[in-house]
C-alpha positions in Angstrom: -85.1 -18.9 -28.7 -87.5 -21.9 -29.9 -86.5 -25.1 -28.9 -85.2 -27.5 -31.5 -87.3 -30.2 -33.4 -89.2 -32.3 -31.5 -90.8 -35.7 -31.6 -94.7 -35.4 -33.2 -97.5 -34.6 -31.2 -98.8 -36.9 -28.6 -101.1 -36.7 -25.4 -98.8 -35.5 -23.6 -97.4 -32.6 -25.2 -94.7 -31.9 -21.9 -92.7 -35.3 -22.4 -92.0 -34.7 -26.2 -88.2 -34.9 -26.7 -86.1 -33.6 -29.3 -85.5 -35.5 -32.5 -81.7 -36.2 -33.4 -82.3 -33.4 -36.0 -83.8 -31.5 -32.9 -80.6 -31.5 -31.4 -78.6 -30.4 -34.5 -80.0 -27.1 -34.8 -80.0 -26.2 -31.1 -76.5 -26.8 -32.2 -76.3 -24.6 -34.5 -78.6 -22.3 -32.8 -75.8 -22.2 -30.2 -73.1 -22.0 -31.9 -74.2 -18.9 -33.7 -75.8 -17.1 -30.3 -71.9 -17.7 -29.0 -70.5 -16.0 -32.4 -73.2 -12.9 -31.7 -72.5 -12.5 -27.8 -68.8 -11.9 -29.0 -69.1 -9.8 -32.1 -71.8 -7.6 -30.1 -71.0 -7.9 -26.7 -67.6 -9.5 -26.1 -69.6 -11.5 -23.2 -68.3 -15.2 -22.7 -71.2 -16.5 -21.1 -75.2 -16.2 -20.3 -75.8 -15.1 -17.1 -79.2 -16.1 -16.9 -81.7 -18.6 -18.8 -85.5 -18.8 -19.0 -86.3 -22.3 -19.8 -90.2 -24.2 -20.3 -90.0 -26.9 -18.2 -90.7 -28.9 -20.6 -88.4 -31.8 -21.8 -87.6 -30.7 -25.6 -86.5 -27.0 -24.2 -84.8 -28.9 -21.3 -83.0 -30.5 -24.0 -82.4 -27.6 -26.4 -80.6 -26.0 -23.3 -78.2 -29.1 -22.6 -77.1 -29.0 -26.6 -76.8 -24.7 -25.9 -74.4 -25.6 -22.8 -72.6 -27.6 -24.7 -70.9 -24.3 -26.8 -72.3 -21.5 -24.4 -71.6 -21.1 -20.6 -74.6 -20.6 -18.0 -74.5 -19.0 -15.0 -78.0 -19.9 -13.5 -81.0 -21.6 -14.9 -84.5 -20.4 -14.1 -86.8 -23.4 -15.1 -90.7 -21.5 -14.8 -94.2 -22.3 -16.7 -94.3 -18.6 -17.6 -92.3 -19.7 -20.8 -94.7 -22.5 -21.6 -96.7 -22.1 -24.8 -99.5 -20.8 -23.5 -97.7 -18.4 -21.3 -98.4 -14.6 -21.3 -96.1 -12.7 -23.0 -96.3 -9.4 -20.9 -96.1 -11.3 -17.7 -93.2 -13.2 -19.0 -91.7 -9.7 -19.8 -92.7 -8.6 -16.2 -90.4 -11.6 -15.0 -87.6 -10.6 -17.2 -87.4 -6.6 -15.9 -88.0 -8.7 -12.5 -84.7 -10.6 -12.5 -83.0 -8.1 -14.1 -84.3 -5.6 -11.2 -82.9 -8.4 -8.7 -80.2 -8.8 -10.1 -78.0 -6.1 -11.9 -75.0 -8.1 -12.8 -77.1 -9.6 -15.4 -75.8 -8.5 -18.6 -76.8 -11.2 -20.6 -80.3 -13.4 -20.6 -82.0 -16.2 -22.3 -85.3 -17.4 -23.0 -85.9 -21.1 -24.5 -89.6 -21.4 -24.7 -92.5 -22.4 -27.5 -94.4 -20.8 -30.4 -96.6 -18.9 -29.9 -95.2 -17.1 -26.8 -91.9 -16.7 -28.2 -93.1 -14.7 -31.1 -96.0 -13.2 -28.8 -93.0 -11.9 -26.4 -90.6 -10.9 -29.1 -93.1 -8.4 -30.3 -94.0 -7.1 -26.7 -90.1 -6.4 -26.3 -88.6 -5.8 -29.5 -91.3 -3.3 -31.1 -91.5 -3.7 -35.0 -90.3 -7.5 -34.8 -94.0 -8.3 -35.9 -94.6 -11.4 -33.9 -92.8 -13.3 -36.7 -93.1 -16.7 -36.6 -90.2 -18.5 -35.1 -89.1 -22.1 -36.9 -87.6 -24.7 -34.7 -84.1 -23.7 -33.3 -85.0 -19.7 -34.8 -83.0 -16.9 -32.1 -83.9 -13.4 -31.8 -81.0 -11.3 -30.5 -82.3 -8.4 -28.7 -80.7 -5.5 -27.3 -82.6 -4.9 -24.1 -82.7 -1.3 -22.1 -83.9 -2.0 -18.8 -85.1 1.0 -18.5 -87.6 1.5 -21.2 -88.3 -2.4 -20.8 -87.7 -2.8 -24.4 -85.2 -3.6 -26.9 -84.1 -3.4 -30.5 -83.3 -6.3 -32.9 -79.2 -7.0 -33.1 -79.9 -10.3 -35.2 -82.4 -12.9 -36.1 -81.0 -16.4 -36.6 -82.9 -18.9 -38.8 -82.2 -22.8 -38.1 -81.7 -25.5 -40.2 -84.9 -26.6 -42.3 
């Protein structure tokens, strides 16, 4: 997932927060990941986030809590924009290694990674380019380290 609409570019890129419209279509973001993980999976909750530390995917999170329940939260610089998409995919099979009660993990991070790493993981997605609040749904196999596309959600414009 790409985090919501944020504020316009300033010199500090980290700090920029979510505008109000931002916030809407993490909403709606949410609210459609929740209808997905039940139609597809029947899961109730994600077991596992990714998150930039930055503050507008800190904030895209808090408006996904508020229709999706987390388990744990994994804030990491690998998911920052400039992050590199295999390693971020190496941290991914990583956890999931760790952890095998994982059955159900996010990543809310930036363009150009989150296209960069949808195509490393999802082969024939394309690195499309992801609009604000836009969710690929991936069926992961953790052991070919690679998935195929269950849905692709386009946010509010």
């Amino acid at each position: 997932m790409r985090h919501g609409e944020a504020e316009p570019y300033k010199q500090d890129d980290q700090s920029r927060h979510l505008t109000k419209f931002g916030v809407t279509q993490s909403e709606h973001a949410a609210k459609w990941i929740a209808k997905q993980l039940n139609k597809h999976t029947q899961l109730k909750q994600i077991d596992l986030t990714l998150v930039s530390p930055y503050v507008r995917t800190i904030e895209t999170l808090d408006a996904v809590q508020q229709f999706i329940s987390i388990k744990n939260t994994l804030q990491t610089s690998a998911v920052t924009p400039d992050g590199d998409a295999k390693q971020v995919q190496d941290l991914i099979d990583g956890e999931l290694l760790q952890d095998n009660t994982i059955d159900c993990l996010l990543v809310i991070s930036h363009m150009p990674l989150v296209s960069l790493l949808s195509d490393v993981v999802c082969h024939g997605f394309n690195a499309r380019i992801f609009d604000t609040a836009d969710v690929l749904m991936i069926n992961y196999d953790r052991q070919r380290s690679s998935g195929t596309q269950l849905g692709f959600y386009q946010s509010l414009s």
